[in-house]
C-alpha positions, 0 to 999 in steps of 0.5 A, a space after each residue: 756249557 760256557 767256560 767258567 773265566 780264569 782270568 786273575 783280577 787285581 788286588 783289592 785297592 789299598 786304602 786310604 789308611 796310612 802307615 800301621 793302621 793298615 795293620 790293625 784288622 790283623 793285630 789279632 794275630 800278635 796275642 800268641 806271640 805277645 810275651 815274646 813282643 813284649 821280650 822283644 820290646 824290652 830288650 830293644 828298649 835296653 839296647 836302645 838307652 845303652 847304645 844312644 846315652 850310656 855310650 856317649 855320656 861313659 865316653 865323655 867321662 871316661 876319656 880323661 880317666 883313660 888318658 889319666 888327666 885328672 884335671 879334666 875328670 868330671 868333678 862329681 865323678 872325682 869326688 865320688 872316687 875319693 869318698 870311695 877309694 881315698 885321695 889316691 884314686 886313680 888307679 882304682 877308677 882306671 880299674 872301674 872304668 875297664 870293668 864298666 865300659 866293657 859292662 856297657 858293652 855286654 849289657 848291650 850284646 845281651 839286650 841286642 841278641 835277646 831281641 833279635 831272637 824274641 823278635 824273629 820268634 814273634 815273626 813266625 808265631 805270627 807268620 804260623 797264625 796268618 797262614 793259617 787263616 789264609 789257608 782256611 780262607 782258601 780251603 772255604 772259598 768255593 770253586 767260582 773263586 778258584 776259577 778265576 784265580 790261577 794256583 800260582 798267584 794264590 800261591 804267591 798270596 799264601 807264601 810269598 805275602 805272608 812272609 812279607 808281613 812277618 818280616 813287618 811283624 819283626 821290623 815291627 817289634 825289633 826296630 819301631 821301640 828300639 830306634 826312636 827310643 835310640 834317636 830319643 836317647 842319642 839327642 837325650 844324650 846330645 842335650 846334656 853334654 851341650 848344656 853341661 859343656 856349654 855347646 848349644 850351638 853345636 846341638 842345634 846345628 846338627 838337630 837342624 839336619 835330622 828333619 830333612 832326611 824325612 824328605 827322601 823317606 818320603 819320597 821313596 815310600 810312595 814308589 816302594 807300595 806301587 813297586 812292592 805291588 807290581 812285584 808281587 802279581 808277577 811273582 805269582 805269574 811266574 810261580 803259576 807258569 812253574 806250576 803249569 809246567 810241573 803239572 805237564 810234563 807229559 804235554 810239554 814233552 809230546 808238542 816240544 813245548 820247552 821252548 814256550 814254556 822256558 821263553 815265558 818263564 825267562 819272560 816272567 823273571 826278566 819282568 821280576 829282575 826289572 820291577 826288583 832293581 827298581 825297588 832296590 834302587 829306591 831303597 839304596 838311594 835313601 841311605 846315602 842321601 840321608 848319610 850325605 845330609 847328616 855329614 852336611 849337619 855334623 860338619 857344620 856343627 863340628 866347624 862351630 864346636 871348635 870355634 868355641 874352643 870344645 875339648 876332644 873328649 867333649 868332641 868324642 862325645 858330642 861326635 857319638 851322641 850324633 853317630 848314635 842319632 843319625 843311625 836310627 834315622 837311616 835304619 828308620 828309613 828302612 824300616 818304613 820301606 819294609 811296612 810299605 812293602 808289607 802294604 801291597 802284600 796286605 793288599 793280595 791276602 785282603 783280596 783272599 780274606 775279604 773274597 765273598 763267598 757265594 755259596 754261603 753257610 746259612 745261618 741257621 742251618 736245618 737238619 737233614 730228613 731221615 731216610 730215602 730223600 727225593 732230589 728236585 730241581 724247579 726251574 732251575 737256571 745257572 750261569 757261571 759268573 762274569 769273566 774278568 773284562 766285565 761281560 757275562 756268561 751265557 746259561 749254562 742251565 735254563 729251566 730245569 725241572 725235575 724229580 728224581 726219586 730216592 735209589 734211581 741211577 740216572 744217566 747224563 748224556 749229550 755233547 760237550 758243553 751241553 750242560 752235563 757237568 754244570 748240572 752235577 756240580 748243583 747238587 753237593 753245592 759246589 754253586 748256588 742257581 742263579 734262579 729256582 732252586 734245587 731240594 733235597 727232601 723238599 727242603 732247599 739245599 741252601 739252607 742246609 748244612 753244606 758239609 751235611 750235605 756233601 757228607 752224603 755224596 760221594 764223587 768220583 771225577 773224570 780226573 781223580 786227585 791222589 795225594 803224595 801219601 800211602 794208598 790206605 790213606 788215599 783210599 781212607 779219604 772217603 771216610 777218616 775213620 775206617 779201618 785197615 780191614 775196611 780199606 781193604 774190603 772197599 779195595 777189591 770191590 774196586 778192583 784194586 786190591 790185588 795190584 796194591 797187594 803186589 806192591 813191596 810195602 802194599 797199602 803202605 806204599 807212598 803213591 807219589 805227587 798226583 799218582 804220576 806214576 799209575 795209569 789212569 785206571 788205577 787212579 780211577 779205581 782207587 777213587 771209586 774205592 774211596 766211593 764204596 768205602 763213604 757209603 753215601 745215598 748219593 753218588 757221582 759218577 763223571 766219566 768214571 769208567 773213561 779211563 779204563 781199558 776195556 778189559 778193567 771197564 768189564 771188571 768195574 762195571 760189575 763193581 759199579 753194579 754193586 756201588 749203585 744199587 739202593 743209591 741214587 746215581 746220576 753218571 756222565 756219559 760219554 760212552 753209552 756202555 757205562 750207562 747200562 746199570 741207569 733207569 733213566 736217561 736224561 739228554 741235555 742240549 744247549 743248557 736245556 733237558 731235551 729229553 727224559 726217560 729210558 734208552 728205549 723210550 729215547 731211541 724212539 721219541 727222541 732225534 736227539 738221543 738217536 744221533 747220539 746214540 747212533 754216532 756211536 754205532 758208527 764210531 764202533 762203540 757197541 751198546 750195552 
């Protein structure tokens, strides 16, 4: 059978789109978190006014009330005082002043943390949400997708991505209203106290800086996407490599492969450490460029201001009105890296949310006959899809017709990569043919519901998958629903009760990460467990019993004997004595069904079936 391709293909290209219309597909996302958007909006639209105008303009007016000179106190703000507190103000607008610049202050403390914590709370809503539609993406996708992509990169996409686009979200919400409204209000600011002081000349030196920073934003930009992008593929080589070797211990340890596997992981992070210090460089260059741009523009403008005789409290003001403009466009220019960063890990979870689906739900899905249903194959041929370079697979399955009839246990055998499994994964639909099809009481299983159609199959793998939860619920996974009694009952007819019963805490014993520590006729058992517990029509039996000593094969061929019986049954088969339960046999070769019938039959029609069974004999495995 050929080998289905692993090979992880690139990220879908990045589209022409620029800037935040990438974002649009997934604005969707934001509706649950829209109040606290909105919050966050708010706040930081506070923040903004009292940081780029009200500070300058309280420090313009301020200063002279502060130092008490009255002859430079605005005369609008002193004639306020005196309708207020009469002729002998001072004091008391001393007073105000001391409660009002404090106030300025407070106001924007409240606006800065109620906008923080909105903002990173509209993060994770939108983080939970997109998560979760990856997730669903991937537990959708069929097993083709999975083939070619390794655990660790799609790992890096659930995880690592989507948390690269919350912080977008954040930056997004927190920063997009806040600085351009600051730079906004700052030249606001900068404006009115050069028309009202009379120093024009001052404003439009320093705003003459400002479009010049725009140049090494720009620049790093481009770089950051192509950087961000390499980043994140090799973030999941490496978290692949880690999982690799979590998932091999036993492997690792018996060939003495530490020092491959530490080699490649040391490998992995050297190429991250390269690729990161190379993001970090474009991101650390910018700031300082624009800072070295913007004293250029504040000198020039300060060398100028005092050559037309400006005031120091009019420097002051004018000089935080500057600092307050300059600053959001440095924090701008951060905030544009981080959505183009966002833009490569967009890239990776578009590759998963656009992924095509080749085994597709069919749109109007029909319903399942009642009753024993036959099973066809018509001229069925399969070929696993195309690896990675481009070049195809050869047919795994080549024109294979068949009828199987309702209650028959048929037996799978030939060489390794004859064609067995291939055969099996078609029928819950784990893969569509390629030509013919496959039918389940005459009706085609494409058109039928895909979970109504594995609702009635049970599988029992030569590898089965336990979860890191108690074995009730490991067992329970063949139907939700069942009861405690129920487990139980389909415990001892796997075999399994007695030894889960002699556990401290029984059936609700934790059984670890994979079920590392049972043996591997333990993890069977519980997985045919799970078989009798479904009662399903159709059972899958892939090497069920490989993992048994011979002492626990005796206990559960007996129970297998009960599985089967009024079910249709088709078993891979390695080992002719856990065949003994079939009615037919069917010998694959090359993709092919050579042959077709019973033990009998086959043994002496069939030279293949013969060499088979007789290369067993020899190897000492007796017949049943």
């Amino acid at each position: 059978m050929s080998k289905p391709d692993t090979h992880t293909p690139p990220p879908s290209p990045p589209s022409s789109a620029a800037g935040l219309k990438r974002y649009r597909r997934h604005a969707h996302h934001l509706r649950k978190a829209k109040w606290h958007l909105v919050g966050g909006i708010v706040s930081g639209a506070v923040f903004a006014i009292t940081t780029g105008a009200a500070l300058p303009v309280a420090i313009k007016y301020l200063l002279p009330i502060f130092f008490n000179q009255t002859d430079k106190i605005d005369p609008d703000v002193a004639a306020f005082a005196r309708r207020l507190f009469g002729e002998d103000y001072t004091d008391r607008l001393l007073l105000l002043a001391c409660i009002g610049l404090p106030l300025v202050f407070v106001v924007r403390g409240v606006a800065a943390i109620a906008n923080k914590y909105l903002t990173n709370q509209s993060g994770f809503i939108v983080l939970e949400s997109l998560r979760m539609e990856v997730y669903d993406r991937l537990l959708g996708l069929p097993l083709a997708f999975y083939q070619r992509n390794t655990a660790g990169d799609l790992m890096s996409r659930l995880l690592g991505d989507t948390d690269k686009l919350k912080n977008v979200v954040v930056t997004i919400s927190g920063e997009i209203i806040k600085q351009p409204l600051t730079l906004v209000a700052s030249f606001g600011a900068l404006i009115y106290l050069c028309v009202t002081q009379r120093s024009a000349l001052f404003a439009l030196i320093a705003m003459l800086s400002v479009p010049l920073c725009i140049i090494p934003i720009r620049m790093a930009a481009r770089r950051l996407v192509k950087r961000s992008r390499q980043l994140a593929e090799q973030s999941g080589k490496l978290g692949s490599g880690a999982i690799e070797t979590l998932q091999s211990p036993l492997e690792i340890q018996a060939y003495n492969l530490q020092t491959r596997q530490r080699d490649r992981f040391a490998a992995n992070i050297a190429d991250i450490f390269k690729l990161s210090m190379k993001t970090v460089k474009y991101q650390a260059v910018v700031t300082p460029v624009i800072e070295i741009i913007s004293v250029c523009g504040f000198v020039a403008a300060l060398y100028f201001g005092t050559r037309n005789g400006m005031t120091y409290d009019t420097f002051f003001a004018l000089a935080t009105a500057l600092y307050m403009s300059y600053e959001p466009v440095k924090k701008l220019s951060g905030i544009h890296a981080i959505i183009k960063t966002g833009e490569a890990s967009l890239d990776r979870l578009e590759y998963v949310l656009d992924a095509v689906d080749t085994v597709p739900q069919p749109a109007a899905p029909r319903a399942l006959p009642t009753g024993p249903l036959p099973l066809a194959f018509e001229q069925v041929r399969f070929a696993y899809p195309a690896r990675g370079d481009g070049s195809a697979n050869r047919a795994a399955l080549e024109n294979v017709t068949l009828r199987i009839q309702p209650g028959e246990t048929v037996a799978l055998v030939g060489k390794t990569g004859a064609g067995k499994s291939t055969f099996i994964t078609l029928i819950p639909r784990f893969y569509d043919v390629d030509s013919g099809r496959v039918t389940l009481g005459g009706i085609d299983l494409r058109e039928l519901d895909k979970q109504a159609l594995r609702e009635h199959i049970a599988v029992v793998p030569q590898q089965p998958l336990l979860f890191n939860t108690t074995f009730a619920e490991n067992i329970r996974l063949g139907r939700p629903g069942a009861s405690d009694d129920e487990v139980e009952q389909a415990a001892r007819r796997a075999c399994i009760h007695d030894f889960i019963a002699s556990l401290p805490d029984g059936y609700a014993t934790v059984v670890g990460e994979r079920g590392s520590s049972l043996s591997g006729g333990q993890r069977q058992r519980i997985a045919i467990a799970r078989a009798f517990l479904k009662d399903a029509p159709f059972l899958i039996l892939d090497e069920a019993t490989s993992a048994l000593d011979s002492e626990s094969e005796a206990m559960i061929q007996q129970a297998l004997g009960e599985l089967i019986r009024g079910r249709t049954t088709f078993m891979i088969a390695h080992r002719f004595s856990s065949i003994r339960h079939a009615t037919r046999i069917l010998v694959f070769t090359d993709g092919r069904i050579a042959a077709d019938g019973s033990h009998a039959e086959l043994y002496a029609s069939s030279p293949i079936y013969q060499d088979l069974y007789n290369h067993q004999m020899l190897a000492g495995t007796s017949p049943s």
